[in-house]
N, C-alpha and C positions, 0 to 999 in steps of 0.2 A: 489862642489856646486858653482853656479856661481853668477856672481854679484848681478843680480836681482832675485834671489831667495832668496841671504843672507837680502835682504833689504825688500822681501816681509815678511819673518820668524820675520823681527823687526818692523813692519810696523803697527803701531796704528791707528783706522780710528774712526776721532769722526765726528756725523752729529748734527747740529744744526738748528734745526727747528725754523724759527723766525717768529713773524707776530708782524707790529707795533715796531719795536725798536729801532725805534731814539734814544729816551732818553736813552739807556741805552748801546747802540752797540757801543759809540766808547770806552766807557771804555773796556765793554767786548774785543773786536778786539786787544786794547791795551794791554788788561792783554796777553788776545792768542799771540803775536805777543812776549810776548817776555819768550815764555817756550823755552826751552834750548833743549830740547827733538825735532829735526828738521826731524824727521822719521815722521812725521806722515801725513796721508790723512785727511784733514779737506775739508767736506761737508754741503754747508749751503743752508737750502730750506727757499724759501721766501713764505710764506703759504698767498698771495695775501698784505700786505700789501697796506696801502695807505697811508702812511707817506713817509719820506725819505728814508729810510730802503734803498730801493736798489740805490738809489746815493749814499748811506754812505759805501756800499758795493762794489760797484766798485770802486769809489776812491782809495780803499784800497788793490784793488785785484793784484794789480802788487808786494806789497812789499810784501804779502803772497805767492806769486806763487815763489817768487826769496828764501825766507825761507826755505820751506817745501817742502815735499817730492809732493803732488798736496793740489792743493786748487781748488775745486769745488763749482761753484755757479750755 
């Protein structure tokens, strides 16, 4: 079996749907940012906010990409 099939066979994929959440994304991001578990595809759809939401999302999106297996926004 080869490398990347041994890591898709481990490969957890969570999607998180957000709309509006400043107030609550950088703890969320925080807590995600530090599971131990680095197998995993995290997908985040921004369902039109008009808050911050996707500046707080980008910001963020280098130290996820370097963690995990993808980070999808």
């Amino acid at each position: 079996m080869g490398i990347s099939r041994m890591l898709e066979k481990n490969l957890a994929t969570i999607i998180i749907p957000i709309y509006n959440g400043e107030r609550y994304l950088p703890r969320f991001l925080d807590s995600l940012y530090k599971q131990t578990y680095n197998q995993l595809q995290i997908i985040l759809v921004n369902d039109g906010s008009s808050d911050q939401t996707d500046a707080i999302i980008k910001r963020n999106q280098k130290r996820f990409e370097d963690k995990f297996f993808s980070f999808e926004y």
